[in-house]
N, C-alpha and C positions, 0 to 999 in steps of 0.2 A: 759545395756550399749548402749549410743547412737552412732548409724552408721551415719558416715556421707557418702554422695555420689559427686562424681565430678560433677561439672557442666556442663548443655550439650552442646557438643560445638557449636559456633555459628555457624546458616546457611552458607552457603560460598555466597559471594556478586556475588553479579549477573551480567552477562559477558554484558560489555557495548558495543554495537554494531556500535553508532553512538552520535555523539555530535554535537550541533551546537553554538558555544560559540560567543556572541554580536553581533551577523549577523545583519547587514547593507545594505540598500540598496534602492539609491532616482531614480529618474527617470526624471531628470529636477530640476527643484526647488520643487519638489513631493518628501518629503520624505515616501518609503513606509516602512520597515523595520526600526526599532527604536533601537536594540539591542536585537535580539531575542535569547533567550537559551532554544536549549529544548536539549532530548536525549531520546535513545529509547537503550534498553536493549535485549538480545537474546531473541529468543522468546514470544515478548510482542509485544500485538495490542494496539499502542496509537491512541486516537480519539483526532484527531485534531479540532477543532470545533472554529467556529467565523463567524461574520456578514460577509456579502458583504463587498470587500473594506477590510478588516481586514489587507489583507496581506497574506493572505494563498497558496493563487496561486504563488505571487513568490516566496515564502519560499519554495514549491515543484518545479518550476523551479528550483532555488539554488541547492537544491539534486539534481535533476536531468540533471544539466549542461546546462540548459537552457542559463542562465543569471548566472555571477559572482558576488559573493557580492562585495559592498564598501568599506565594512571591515569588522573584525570580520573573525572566523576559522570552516572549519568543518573536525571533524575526526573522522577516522572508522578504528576500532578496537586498540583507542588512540592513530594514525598515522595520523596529518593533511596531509587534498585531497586538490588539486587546480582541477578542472573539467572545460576544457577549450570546452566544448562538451558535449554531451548527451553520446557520444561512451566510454567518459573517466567515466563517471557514472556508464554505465552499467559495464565496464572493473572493477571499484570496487566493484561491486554485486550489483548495485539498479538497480531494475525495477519498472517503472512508468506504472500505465494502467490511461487511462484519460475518459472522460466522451464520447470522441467520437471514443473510443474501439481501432481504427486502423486496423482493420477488415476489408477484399475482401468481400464483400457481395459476389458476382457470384462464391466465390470459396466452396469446400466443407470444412467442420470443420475439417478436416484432414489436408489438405493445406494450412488454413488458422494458424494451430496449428504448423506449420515448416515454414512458411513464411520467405524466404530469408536466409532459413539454410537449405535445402531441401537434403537429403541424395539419390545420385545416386547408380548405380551399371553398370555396363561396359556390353553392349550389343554384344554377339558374342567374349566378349573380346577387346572389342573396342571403343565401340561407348557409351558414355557416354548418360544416360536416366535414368528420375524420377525413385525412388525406392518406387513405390507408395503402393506395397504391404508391405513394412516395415510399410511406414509411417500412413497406416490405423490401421495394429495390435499395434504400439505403441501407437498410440492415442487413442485404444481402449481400451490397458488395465490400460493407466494412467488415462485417465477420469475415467474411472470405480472403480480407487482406490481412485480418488479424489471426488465420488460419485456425478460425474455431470451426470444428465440424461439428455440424448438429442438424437432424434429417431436412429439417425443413423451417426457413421464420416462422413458417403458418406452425409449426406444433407449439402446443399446450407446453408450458412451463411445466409442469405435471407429469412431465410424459417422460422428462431428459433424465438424464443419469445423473449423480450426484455431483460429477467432473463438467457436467457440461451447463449445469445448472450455475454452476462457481464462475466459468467461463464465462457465461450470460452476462454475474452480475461485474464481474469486472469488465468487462466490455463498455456494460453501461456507462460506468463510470469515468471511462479510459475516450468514449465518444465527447464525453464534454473537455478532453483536451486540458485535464490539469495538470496545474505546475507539478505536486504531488501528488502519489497516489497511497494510500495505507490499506493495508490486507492484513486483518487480522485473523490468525490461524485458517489462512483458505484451505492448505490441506489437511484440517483434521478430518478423521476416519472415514480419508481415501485409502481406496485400495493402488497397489505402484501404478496404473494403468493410468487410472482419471489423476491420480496426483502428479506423474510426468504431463501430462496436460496440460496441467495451470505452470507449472515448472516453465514445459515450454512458449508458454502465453507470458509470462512476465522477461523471459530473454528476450522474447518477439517485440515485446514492449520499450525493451531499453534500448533494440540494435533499429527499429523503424521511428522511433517517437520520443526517443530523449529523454524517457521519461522518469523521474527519481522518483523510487519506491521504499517503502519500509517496509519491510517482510517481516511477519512476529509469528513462530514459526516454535516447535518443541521438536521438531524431528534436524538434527545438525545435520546429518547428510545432505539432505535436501535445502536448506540455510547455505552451507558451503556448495551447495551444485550451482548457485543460481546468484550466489550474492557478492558484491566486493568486499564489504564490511562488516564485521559482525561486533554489534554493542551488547555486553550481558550487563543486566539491572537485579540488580539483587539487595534486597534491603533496602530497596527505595533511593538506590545510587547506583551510577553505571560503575562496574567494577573494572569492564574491560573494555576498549575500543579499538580496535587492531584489524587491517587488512585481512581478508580470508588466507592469503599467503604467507601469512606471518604466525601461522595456529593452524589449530589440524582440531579433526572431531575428536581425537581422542585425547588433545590436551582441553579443547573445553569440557569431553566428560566427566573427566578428572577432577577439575575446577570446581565444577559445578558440586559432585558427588561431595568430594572435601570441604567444599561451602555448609551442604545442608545434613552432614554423617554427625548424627549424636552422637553426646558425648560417654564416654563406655563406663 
């Protein structure tokens, strides 16, 4: 007698974090944004990837309240944002780390890890002063679970490698617990050492904290090591949006090179 079995039910669709639907946006008689749509899902590192000029830097302004689009909507968690500011960005969970860290070099990785949120504690019962002994045990046992090595909280910003300086600032960032995080170009000119570093700090980020990342990133290797999804923007439009599984580095080479190969 034949058994039949119910069918297994489908995966449950996966929680949309963020959209950017027809984004716009000229600069003069420059149009740089042509209608861009991407989106990123909980827990997913998208690699953003495109030439110089592409557009990518504004479209990470855009999230981050840089600059207002022309038109076109962006919404998180299916609630269109208007982001009159960078403060209104972070206020709905985005943290941007950018290429030039935003890092106190003369400060120690402790201070530089509470930068402008600094927790006191009342002197005598009175007199307000650094709570510097908090802020070295929490930074010591969150980097530790974020598996950032770096000699001591107590050293100087100044002191760290160019890997572990990157480490810092994403940390920072990653401690205020946002919905999103954006890293734009973290590992430009690292060497493979400190750039497997941050590589392995953004997996450590997606498998402990859920966290949805956009990687904007020139080197595809390291984009496919680390990423689900890869969007290419070219011309101020995403040209391609396709699972890492469904493309290889050497058909985005190709892509890309046949994109921008003069004409003979």
């Amino acid at each position: 007698m034949a058994t039949s079995s119910a069918p297994s039910p489908a995966p449950p669709a996966p929680e949309r974090v963020l959209e950017a639907r027809n984004v716009r946006k000229s600069f003069g008689a420059i149009s740089v944004l042509k209608g861009v749509n991407l989106h990123l899902d909980r827990g997913e590192v998208l690699g953003l990837i495109g030439d110089n000029g592409a557009g990518k830097s504004t479209m990470i302004k855009i999230l981050s309240g840089y600059h207002s689009p022309d038109a076109g909507e962006i919404l998180i968690y299916g609630q269109p944002v208007h982001f009159r500011s960078p403060a209104d960005s972070r206020a709905a969970g985005i943290e941007t780390v950018y290429q030039d860290l935003g890092l106190v070099n003369d400060l120690s990785v402790y201070r530089n890890l509470f930068l402008r949120r600094e927790p006191v504690r009342r002197y005598l019962g009175l007199v307000p002063i650094l709570d510097d002994r908090r802020m070295e045990e929490e930074s010591r046992v969150f980097l530790q679970a974020m598996r950032v090595s770096i000699p001591s909280v107590r050293s100087t910003v100044a002191t760290l490698s160019g890997g572990q300086r990157q480490a810092i600032a994403v940390a920072r960032s990653v401690y205020l617990k946002p919905r999103i995080l954006i890293l734009d170009e973290p590992l430009a000119a690292m060497g493979a050492k400190e750039g497997r570093m941050i590589l392995d700090l953004i997996v450590e980020l997606k498998r402990t904290q859920a966290t949805s990342i956009i990687l904007i990133a020139h080197n595809y290797a390291q984009v496919f090591d680390v990423c689900d999804r890869i969007a290419w923007l070219a011309d101020g439009t995403i040209r391609l949006d396709v699972p890492v599984s469904q493309t290889s580095v050497e058909e985005m080479t190709r892509l890309v090179t046949e994109e921008y190969r003069l004409p003979s």
